[in-house]
C-alpha positions in Angstrom: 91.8 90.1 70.7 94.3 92.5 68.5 97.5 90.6 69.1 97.1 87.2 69.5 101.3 86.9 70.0 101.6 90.1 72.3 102.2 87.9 75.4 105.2 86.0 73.7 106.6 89.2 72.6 106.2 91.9 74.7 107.2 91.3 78.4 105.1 92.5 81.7 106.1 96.1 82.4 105.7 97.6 86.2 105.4 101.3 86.4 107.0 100.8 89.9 107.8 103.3 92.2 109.3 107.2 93.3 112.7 106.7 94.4 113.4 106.0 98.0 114.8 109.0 98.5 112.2 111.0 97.1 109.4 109.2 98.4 110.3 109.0 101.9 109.9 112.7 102.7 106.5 113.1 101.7 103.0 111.3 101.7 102.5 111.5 98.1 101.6 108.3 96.3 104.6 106.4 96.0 103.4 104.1 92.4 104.1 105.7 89.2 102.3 105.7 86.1 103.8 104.5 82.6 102.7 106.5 79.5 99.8 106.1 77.1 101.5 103.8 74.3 103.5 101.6 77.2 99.9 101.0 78.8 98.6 99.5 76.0 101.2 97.3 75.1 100.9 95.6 78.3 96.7 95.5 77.6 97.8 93.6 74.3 99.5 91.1 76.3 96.5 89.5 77.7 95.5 86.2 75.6 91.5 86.5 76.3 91.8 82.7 77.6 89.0 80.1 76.9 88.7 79.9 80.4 89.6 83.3 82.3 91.0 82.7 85.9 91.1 86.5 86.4 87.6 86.2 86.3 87.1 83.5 88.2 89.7 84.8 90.9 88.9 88.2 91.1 85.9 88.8 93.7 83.9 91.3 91.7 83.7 89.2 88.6 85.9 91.8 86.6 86.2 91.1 83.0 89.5 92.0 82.3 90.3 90.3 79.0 87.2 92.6 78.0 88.3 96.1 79.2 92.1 94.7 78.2 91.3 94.3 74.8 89.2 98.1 74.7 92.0 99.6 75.8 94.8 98.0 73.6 92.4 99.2 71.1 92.4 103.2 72.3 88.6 102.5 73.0 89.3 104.1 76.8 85.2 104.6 77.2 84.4 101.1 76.1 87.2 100.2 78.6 85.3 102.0 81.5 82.1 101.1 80.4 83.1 97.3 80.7 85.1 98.2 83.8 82.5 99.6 85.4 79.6 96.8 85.0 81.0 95.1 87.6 83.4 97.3 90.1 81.4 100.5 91.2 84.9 101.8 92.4 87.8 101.1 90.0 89.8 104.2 91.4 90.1 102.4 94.4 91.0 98.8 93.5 93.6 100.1 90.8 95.5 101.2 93.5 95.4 99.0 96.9 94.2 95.9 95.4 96.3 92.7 96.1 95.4 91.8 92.3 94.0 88.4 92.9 93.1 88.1 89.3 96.9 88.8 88.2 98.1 85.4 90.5 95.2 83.5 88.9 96.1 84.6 85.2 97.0 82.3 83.1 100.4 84.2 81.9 101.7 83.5 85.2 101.4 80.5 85.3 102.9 80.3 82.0 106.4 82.4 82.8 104.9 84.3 86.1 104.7 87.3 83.8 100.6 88.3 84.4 98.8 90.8 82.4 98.8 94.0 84.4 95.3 94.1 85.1 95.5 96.4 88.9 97.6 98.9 86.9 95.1 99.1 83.6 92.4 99.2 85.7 93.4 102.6 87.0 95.0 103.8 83.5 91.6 103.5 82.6 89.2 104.9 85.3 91.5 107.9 85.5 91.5 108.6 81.6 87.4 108.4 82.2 87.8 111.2 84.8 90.2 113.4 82.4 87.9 112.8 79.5 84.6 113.2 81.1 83.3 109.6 80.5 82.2 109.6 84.2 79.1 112.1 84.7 76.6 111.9 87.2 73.8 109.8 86.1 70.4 112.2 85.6 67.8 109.4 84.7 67.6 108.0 88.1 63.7 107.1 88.4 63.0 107.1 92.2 60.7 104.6 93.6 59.3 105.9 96.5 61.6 103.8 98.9 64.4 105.0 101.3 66.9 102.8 103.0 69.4 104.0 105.3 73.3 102.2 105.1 75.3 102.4 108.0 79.0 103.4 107.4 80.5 104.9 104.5 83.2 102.5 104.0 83.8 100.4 100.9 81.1 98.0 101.1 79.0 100.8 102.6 79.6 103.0 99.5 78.8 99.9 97.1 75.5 99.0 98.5 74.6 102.7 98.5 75.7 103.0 95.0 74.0 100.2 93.8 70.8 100.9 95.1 70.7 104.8 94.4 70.6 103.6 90.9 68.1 101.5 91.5 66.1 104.2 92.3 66.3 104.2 96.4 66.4 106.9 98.4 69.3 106.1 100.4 70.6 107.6 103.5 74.2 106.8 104.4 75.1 107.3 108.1 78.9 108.1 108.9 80.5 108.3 112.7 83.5 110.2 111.3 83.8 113.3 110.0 84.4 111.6 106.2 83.0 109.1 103.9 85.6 106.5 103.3 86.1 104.2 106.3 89.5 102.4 106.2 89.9 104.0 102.7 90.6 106.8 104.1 91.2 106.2 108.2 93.6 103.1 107.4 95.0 103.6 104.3 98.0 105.8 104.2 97.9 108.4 101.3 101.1 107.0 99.9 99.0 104.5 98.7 95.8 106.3 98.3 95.4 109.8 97.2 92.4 110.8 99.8 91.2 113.1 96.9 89.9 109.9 95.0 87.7 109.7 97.5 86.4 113.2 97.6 85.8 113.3 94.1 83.6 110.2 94.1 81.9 111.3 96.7 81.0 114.1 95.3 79.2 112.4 92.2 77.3 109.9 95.0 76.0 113.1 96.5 75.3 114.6 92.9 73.4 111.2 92.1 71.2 111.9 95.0 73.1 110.0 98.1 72.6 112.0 101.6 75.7 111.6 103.6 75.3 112.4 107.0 78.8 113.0 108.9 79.4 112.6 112.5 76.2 110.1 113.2 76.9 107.6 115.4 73.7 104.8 115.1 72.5 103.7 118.6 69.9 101.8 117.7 69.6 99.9 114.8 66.1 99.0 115.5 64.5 102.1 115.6 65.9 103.1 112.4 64.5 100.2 110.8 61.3 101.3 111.4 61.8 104.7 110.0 63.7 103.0 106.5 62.1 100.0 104.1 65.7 98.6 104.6 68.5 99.1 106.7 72.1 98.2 105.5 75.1 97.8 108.2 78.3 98.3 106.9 80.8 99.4 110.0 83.4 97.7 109.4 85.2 95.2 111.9 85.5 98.6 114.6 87.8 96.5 117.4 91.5 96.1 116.5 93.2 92.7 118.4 95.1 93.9 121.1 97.8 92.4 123.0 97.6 92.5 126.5 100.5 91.8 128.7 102.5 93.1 131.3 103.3 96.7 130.5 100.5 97.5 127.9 99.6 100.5 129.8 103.3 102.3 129.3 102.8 105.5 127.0 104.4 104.6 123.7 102.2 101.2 123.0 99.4 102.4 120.2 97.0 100.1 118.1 98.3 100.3 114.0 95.1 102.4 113.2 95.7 105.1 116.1 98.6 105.9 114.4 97.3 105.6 110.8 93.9 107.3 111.2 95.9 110.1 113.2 98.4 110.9 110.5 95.7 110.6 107.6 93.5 113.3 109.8 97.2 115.4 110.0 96.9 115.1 106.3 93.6 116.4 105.8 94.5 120.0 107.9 93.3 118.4 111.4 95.3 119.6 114.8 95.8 117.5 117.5 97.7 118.8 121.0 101.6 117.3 121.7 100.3 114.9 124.7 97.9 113.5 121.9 100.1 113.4 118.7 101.7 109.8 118.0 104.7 110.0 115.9 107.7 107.9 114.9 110.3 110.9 114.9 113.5 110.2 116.0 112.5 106.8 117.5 113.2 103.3 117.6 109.8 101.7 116.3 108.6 98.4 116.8 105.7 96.7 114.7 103.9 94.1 115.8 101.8 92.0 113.2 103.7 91.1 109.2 100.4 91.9 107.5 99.6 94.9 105.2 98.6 97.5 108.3 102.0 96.5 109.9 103.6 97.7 106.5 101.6 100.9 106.3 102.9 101.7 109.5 106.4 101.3 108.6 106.0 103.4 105.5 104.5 105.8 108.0 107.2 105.9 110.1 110.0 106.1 108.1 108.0 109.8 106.9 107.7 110.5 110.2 111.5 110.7 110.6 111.7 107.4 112.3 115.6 106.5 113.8 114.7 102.5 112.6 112.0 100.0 112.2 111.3 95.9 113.0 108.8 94.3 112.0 108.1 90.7 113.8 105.6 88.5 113.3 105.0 85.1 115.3 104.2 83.1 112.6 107.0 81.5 110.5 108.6 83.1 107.7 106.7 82.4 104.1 108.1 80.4 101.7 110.2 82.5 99.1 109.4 82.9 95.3 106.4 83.2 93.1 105.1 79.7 93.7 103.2 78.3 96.8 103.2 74.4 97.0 100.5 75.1 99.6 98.6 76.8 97.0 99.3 76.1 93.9 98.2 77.9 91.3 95.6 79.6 89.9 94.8 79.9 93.9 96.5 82.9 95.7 99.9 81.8 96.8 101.1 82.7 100.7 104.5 83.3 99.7 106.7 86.3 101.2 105.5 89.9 100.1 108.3 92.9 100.0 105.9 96.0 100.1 107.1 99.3 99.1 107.3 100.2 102.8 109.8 97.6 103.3 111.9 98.6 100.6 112.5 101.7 102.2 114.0 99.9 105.5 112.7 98.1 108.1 114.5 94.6 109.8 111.6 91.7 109.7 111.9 88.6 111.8 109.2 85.9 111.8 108.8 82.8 114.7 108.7 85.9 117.2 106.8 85.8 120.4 106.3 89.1 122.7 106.4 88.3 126.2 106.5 92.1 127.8 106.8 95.7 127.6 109.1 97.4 129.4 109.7 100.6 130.3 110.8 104.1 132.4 108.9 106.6 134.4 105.7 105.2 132.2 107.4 105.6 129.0 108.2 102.6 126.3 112.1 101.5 126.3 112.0 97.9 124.7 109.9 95.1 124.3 111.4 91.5 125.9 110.4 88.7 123.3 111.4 85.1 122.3 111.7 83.1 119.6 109.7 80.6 119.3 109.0 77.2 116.8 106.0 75.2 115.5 105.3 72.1 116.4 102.7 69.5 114.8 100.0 69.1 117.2 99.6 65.2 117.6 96.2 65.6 118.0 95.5 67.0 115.2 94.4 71.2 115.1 96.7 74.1 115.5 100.6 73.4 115.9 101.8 73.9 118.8 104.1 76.9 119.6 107.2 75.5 121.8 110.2 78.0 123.0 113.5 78.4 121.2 116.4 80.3 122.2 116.4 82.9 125.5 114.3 85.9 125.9 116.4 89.1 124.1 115.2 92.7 124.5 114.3 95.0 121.4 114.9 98.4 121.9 111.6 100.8 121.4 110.3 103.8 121.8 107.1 103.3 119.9 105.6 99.5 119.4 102.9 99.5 116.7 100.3 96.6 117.1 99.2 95.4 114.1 97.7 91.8 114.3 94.5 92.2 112.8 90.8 92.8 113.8 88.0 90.8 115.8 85.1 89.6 113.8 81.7 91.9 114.8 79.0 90.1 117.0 75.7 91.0 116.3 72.3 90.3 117.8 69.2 89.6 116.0 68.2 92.2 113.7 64.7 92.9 112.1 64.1 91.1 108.5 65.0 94.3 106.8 68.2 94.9 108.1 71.2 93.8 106.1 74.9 93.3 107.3 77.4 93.1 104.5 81.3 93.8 104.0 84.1 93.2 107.0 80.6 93.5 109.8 79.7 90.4 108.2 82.7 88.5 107.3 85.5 89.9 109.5 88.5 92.0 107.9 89.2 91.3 104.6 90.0 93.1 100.9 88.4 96.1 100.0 88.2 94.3 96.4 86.0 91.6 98.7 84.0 94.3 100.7 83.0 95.7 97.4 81.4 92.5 96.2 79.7 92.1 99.6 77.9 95.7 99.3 76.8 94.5 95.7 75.4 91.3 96.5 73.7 93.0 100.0 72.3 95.3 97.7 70.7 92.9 95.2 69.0 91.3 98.8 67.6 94.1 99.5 65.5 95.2 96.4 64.8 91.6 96.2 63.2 91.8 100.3 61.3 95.3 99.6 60.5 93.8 96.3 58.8 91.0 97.7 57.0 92.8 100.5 55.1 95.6 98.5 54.0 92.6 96.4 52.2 91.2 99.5 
């Protein structure tokens, strides 16, 4: 620890964002980056804790007052080397991670001034890149064993990872025509620079990773007999929809048709005028107050949207840095202002949507009511209760954003492996990471075991 007083002295330091004006017009990533001597300062400022709650919080197991400390120091390779021990991806999480370990540290619950540790995190792994820290890794000793993964999403990519360095020959099997999953099909590129996908990528495949592109898996089964293991990592496929009267009028789109769509507009594909979805000179309407809801209003307002609500039909978060729900060093479910609502967009909460209406099959409005929560005297859920009369909300284009259903699947062979959102349901990419590691550590353990039978 360099400087043991760093956290009294020297205050937390955001690099924040590209002006609203500038951002809006473009898709580039809207976070800036502070300079060199500013990024370790706010390194210096974490207190390496006797107990560390950032490590504890975060699901990975990063170290951070270890990789802190390296960089405060100048040491940037120690910093990726410690970095690296336990998050395969650091590019990723640096930028799109909610930064559990930052509401767990212990500076905020001190003066809710936490050490940066999202922000160092990708000061650091990017420095690697620039320098040349990260090289393909040429001592691989192969043992003879393939296993085929099943989606090239995050936990996908980490169980892949892992076990090509454990000297598997692994296969990854991709239904789109990218590796990436939501990283790159969800994620706008204001947030995430699709090229820091591209460029991992390429050192998996220089490492000895086949990506196959465009496979679709049928059968599970069969490839289990063909592979020593078989990982499934798709993801949870099957937004939740909404169906009520007037789902069918042109204008209501699931959040990822629109997101996927504008990423694959991005990336040089064409798509016909009957089939583009844009927000362009529209009233817009999101349904859902989670992060896809505010992707899409970041997406829309670059799409030249006329204006944007957001509603959400549970009740509005409590306001502040503190949860009495969820006290600290647990993460606190209070209000989050995105970037995406910065740039404008009205939010309601309490909202319930009863109908879509429309013209000649197109989207006008969307009727909805407001509604209250009421404890359910027998115990469970609360009970949702009318308030106020139906109002209309004037639409062109209504967004639904309310999440994902959790996968079902049947019985699989002993060597097949489900890890990440398959598993668990949709969750952080910080938490799909860790479920690829540990899925990975099963399965050397189960081939392991059998060729020692």
């Amino acid at each position: 620890m360099g400087n043991p007083k760093a956290f009294l002295e020297i205050h937390r330091q955001e690099a924040g964002y590209r002006p609203v004006h500038d951002r809006i017009h473009d898709f580039g990533e809207v976070e800036q980056t502070l300079n060199t001597r500013e990024r370790k300062l706010q390194a210096s400022r974490c207190m390496d804790c006797g107990v560390p709650f950032c490590h504890w919080a975060c699901p990975l197991g990063n170290k951070a007052p270890e990789w802190n400390d390296a960089l405060y120091k100048g040491d940037w390779e120690l910093a990726y080397r410690l970095l690296s021990t336990t998050n395969p991806f650091p590019e990723f999480t640096g930028r799109i991670c909610p930064a559990l370990c930052e509401k767990a540290c212990v500076l905020n619950r001190y003066n809710h001034e936490p050490t940066t540790n999202r922000e160092d995190e990708a000061a650091i792994t990017e420095m690697a890149f620039q320098e040349g820290f990260i090289q393909p890794r040429q001592d691989i000793v192969r043992n003879g064993k393939s296993v085929a993964v099943i989606g090239a999403g995050p936990a996908g990519l980490a169980a892949a990872n892992d076990l090509n360095l454990k000297g598997y020959t692994v296969v990854v099997f991709e239904k789109n025509e990218a590796a990436g999953g939501l990283l790159r099909y969800g994620i706008p590129n204001f947030k995430l620079n699709k090229a820091l996908i591209d460029r991992r990528i390429r050192l998996l495949e220089a490492e000895g990773i086949e990506f196959r592109y465009g496979e679709c898996i049928e059968s599970v089964e069969l490839l289990s007999k063909e592979y020593a293991a078989v990982v499934v990592a798709t993801g949870t496929p099957t937004a939740r929809d909404l169906n009520i009267p007037g789902r069918e009028l042109k204008g209501v789109h699931l959040a990822l048709e629109l997101l996927s769509q504008q990423n694959r507009v991005l990336a040089g594909m064409e798509f016909s005028k009957a089939e583009r979805i844009t927000a362009k000179d529209k009233d817009v309407l999101v349904i859902g107050g989670g992060d896809t809801g505010s992707d899409c209003i970041g997406t829309a307002h670059r799409q030249g949207c006329k204006s944007v609500t957001q509603i959400e039909i549970m009740p509005r978060p409590v306001e502040g840095p503190d949860d009495p729900q969820s006290p600290w060093p647990n993460w606190p479910r209070t209000l989050k202002t995105t970037s995406s609502h910065e740039e404008g967009c009205t939010r309601r909460w309490n909202i319930n949507t009863l109908e879509f209406l429309g013209k000649d099959g197109k989207l006008t409005g969307v009727k909805v009511q407001e509604i209250d929560w009421q404890p359910n005297p027998e115990g469970g859920r609360p009970i949702m209760v009318e308030k106020g009369k139906p109002e209309i909300i004037k639409a062109e284009l209504v967004l639904l954003a309310m999440g994902f259903l959790k996968p079902e699947h049947p019985q699989y062979a002993k060597n097949v492996f489900v890890c990440g959102d398959a598993a668990n349901g949709a969750s952080l990419v910080v938490r799909a990471l860790s479920s690829g590691l540990q899925t990975a550590v099963l399965v050397d353990n189960y081939i392991r075991s059998t060729v020692n039978q």
